[in-house]
GUDOFI-424249 format. One record per residue (C-alpha): residue number from 1; y, z, x. Coordinates in Angstrom, 3 decimals, always signed. Layout:
BEGIN
NUM,Y,Z,X
...
//
This chain:
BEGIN
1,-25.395,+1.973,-5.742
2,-22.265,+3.893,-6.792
3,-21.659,+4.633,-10.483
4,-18.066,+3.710,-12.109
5,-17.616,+7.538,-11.891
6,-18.693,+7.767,-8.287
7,-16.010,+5.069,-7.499
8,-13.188,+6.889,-9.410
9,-13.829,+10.143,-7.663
10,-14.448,+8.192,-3.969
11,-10.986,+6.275,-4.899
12,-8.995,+9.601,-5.889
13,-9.963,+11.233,-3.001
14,-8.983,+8.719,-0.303
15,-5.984,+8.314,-2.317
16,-5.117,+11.641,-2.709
17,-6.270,+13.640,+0.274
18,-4.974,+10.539,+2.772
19,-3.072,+7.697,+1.947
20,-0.477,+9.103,-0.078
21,-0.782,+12.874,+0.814
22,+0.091,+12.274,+4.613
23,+3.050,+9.560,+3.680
24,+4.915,+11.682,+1.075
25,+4.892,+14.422,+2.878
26,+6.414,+12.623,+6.111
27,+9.132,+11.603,+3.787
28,+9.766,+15.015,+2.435
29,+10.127,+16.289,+6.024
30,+12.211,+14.063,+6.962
31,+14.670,+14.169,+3.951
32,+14.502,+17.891,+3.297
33,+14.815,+18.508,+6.862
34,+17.644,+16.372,+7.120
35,+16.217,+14.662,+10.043
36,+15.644,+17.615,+12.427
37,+11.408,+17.385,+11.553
38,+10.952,+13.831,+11.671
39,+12.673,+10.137,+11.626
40,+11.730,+6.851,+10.093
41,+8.981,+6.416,+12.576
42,+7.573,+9.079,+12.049
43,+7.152,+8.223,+8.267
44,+5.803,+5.019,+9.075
45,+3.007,+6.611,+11.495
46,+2.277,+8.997,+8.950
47,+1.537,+6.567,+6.435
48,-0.878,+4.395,+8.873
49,-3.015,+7.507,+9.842
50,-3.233,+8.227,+5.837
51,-4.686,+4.876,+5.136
52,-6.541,+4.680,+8.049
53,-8.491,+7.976,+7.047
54,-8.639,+6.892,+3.595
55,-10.421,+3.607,+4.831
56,-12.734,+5.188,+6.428
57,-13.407,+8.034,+4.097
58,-14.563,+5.101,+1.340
59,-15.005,+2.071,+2.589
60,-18.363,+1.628,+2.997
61,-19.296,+3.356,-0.350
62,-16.550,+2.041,-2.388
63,-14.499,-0.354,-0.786
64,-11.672,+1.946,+0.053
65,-9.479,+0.243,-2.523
66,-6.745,+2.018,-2.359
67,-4.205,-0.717,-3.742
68,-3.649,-1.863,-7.374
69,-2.752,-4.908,-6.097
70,-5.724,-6.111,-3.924
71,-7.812,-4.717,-6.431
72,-6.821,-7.060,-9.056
73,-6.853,-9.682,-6.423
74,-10.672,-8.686,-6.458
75,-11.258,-8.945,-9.822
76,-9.226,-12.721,-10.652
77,-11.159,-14.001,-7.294
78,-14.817,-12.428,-9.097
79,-15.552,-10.373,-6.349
80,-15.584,-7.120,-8.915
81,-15.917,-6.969,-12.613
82,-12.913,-6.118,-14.971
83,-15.073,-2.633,-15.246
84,-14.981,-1.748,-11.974
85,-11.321,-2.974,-12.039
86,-10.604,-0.437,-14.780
87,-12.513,+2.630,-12.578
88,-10.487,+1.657,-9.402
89,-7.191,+1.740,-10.740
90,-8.275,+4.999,-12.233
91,-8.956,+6.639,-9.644
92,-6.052,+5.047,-7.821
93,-3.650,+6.720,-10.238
94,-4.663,+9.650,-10.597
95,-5.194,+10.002,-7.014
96,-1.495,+8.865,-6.206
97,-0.240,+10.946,-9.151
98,-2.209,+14.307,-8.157
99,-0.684,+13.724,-4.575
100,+2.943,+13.489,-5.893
101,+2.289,+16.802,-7.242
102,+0.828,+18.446,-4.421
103,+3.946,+17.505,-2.196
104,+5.762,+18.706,-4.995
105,+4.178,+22.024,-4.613
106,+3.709,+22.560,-1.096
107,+8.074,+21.222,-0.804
108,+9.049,+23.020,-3.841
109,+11.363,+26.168,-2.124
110,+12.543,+23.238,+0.555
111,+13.412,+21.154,-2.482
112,+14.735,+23.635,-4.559
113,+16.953,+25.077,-1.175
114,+17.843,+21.475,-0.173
115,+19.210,+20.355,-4.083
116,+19.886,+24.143,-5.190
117,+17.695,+23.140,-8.191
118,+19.236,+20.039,-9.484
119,+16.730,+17.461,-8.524
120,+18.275,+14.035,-8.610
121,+17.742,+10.268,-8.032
122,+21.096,+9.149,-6.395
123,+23.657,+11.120,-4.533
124,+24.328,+13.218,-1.264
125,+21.345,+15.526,-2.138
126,+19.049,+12.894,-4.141
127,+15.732,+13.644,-3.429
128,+13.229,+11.221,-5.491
129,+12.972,+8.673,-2.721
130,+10.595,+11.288,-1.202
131,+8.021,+10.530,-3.933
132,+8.600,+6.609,-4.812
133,+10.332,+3.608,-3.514
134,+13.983,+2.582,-4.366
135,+15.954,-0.160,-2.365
136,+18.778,+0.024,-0.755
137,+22.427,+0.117,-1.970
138,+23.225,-3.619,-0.332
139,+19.674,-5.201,-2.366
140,+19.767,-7.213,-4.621
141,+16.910,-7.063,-7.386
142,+15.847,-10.806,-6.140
143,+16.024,-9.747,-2.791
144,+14.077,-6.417,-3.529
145,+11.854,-8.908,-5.004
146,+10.800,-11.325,-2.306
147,+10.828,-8.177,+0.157
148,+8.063,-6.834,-1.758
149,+6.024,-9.897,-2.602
150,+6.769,-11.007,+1.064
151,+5.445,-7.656,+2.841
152,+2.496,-7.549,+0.742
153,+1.544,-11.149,+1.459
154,+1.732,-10.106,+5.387
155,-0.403,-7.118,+4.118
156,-3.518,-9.060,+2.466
157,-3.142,-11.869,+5.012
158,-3.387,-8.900,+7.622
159,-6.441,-7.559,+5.736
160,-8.161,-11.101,+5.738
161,-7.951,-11.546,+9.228
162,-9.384,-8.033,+9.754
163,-12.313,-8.342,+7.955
164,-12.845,-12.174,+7.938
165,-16.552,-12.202,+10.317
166,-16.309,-16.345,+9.954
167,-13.101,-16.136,+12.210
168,-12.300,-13.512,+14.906
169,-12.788,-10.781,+12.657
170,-12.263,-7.579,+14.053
171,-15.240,-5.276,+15.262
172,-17.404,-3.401,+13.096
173,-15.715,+0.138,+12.353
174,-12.067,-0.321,+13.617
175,-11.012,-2.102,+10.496
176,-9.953,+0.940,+9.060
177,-7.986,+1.309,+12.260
178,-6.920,-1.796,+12.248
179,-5.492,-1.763,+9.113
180,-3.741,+1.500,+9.382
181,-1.512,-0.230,+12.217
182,-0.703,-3.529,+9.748
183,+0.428,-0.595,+7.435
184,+2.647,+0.755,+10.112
185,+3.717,-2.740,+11.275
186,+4.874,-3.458,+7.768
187,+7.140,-0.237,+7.466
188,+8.575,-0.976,+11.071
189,+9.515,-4.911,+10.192
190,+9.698,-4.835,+6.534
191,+11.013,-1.499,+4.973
192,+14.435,-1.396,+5.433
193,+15.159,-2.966,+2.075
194,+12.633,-1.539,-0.324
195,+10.803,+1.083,+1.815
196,+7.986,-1.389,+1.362
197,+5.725,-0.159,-1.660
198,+3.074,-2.632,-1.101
199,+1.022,-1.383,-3.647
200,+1.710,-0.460,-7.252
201,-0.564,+2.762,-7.170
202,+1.466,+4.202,-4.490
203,+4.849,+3.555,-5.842
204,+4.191,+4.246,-9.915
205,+2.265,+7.506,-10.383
206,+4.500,+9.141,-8.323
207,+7.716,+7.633,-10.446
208,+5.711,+9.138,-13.362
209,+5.321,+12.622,-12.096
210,+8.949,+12.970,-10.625
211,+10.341,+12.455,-14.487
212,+8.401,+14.957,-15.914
213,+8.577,+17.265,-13.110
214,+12.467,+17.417,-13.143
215,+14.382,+14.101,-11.912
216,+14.233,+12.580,-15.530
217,+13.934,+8.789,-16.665
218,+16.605,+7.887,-14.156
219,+13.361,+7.356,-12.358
220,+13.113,+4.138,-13.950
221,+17.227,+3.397,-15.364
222,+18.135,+3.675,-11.162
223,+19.310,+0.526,-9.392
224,+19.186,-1.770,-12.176
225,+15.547,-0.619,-13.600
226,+13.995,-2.058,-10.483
227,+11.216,+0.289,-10.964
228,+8.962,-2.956,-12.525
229,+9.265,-4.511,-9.117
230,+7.032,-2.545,-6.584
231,+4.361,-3.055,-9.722
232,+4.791,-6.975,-9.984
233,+6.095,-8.058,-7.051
234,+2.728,-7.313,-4.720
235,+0.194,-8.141,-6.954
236,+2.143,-11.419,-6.962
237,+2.262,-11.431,-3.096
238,-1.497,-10.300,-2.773
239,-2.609,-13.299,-4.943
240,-0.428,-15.998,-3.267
241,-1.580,-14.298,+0.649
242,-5.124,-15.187,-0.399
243,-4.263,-18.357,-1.667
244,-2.288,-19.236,+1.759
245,-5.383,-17.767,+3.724
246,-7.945,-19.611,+2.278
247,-5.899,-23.007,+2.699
248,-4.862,-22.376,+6.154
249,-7.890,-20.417,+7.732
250,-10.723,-20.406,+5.475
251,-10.708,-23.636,+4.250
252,-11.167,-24.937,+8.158
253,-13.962,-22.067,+9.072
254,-16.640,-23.802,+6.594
255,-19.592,-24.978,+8.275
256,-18.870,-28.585,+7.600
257,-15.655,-28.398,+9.736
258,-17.448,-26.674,+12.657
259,-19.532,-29.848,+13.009
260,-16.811,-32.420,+13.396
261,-15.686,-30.549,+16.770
262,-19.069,-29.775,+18.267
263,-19.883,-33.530,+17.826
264,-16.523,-34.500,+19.989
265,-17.069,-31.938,+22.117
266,-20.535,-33.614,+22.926
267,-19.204,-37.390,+22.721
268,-16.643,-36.016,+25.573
269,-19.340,-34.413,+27.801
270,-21.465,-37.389,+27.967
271,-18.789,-39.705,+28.428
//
């Protein structure tokens, strides 16, 4: 049985090392290399295989919960206690926050080259979107809005189906998998607006670290302090996708809805 402190390490890790690791990194190719090492694709795939590996990495130990969101989803639904709650989005943050800094790190002279050491949030040579989410110029906060709650109810409904054994669930071990190419499917239909945070431990720690490491509390002041969004917005979305789920699928895969069906199907064959 893992200890709150085993689930805070297991959590960091597969935070750190995958999830957010591989996907900031893609970005910070793409934008310091000014497209030359990488498109929007390429981002997108990046992000999959980080989840993916994260997935796997925790899952059967922990969970692999590796989003705020669905974690607190969890915890109102009683499937883990506020305490575990707490050591989740722990290790979540500092995970996603550790990761921020390690891209800062290992980008630093292609940072420091590509903004000649002014690191800002808007601009020809703006260079925070590489760490955390911030919608496009056309957006409008209620639009940024119901992208994000949207895309993260396709992400927990995409989730459900995965893992949902009463159903068509998918096979043992290629959930992970699985789930990595949901992530990806989300960036390719859904990102153009927001860059689709999904999940408030990707998009805050991150927003954290880049104002202390240089880019200031524009951080938060850019695009009409939209920052609150990719925090609210998918817990929002993860609550409602369950909801939806368990009135549209669930609901009808009980075992006193499978017997209705299997009686007709026998009135029909002896008719």
């Amino acid at each position: 049985q893992s200890t709150t402190a085993t689930r805070i390490l297991l959590t960091l890790l597969s935070l750190f090392l995958f999830a957010q690791v591989f996907g900031l990194s893609s970005v910070a190719q793409v934008v310091l290399g000014k497209g030359n090492t990488g498109q929007y694709l390429s981002i997108n795939i990046a992000f999959g295989i980080g989840v993916t590996l994260g997935i796997y990495a925790a899952g059967k130990i922990s969970g692999a919960h590796l989003n705020a969101a669905i974690t607190v989803t969890q915890c109102v639904l009683g499937n883990i206690s506020s305490k575990t709650l707490v050591a989740y989005v722990i290790g979540q943050f500092l995970g996603s926050f550790l990761a921020a800094a390690t891209v800062f790190a290992l980008y630093y002279d292609a940072l420091y080259d590509y903004t000649n050491g002014s690191f800002t949030v808007t601009g020809p040579t703006a260079t925070a979107m590489i760490f955390s989410t911030y919608p496009a110029s056309n957006v409008s906060l209620q639009g940024a809005f119901f992208t994000e709650f949207t895309a993260t109810v396709m992400l927990i409904l995409g989730i459900l189906v995965i893992h949902d054994e009463k159903n068509n669930g998918a096979v043992k071990g290629a959930q992970p998998m699985l789930t990595g190419i949901l992530v990806l499917g989300i960036g390719l239909g859904m990102g153009l607006n927001t860059g689709y945070a999904i999940n408030p431990s990707r998009d805050l720690p991150p927003r954290i670290f880049t104002a202390i490491a240089g880019w200031g509390m524009d951080v938060f002041s850019a695009d009409h302090s939209w920052w609150w969004i990719p925090v609210t917005a998918p817990v929002l979305g993860s609550l409602f996708g369950v909801l939806l789920y368990k009135l549209c699928i669930e609901f009808h895969n009980q075992p006193g809805h499978e017997a209705e069906p299997e009686k007709e199907q026998a009135g029909t064959e002896t008719s």
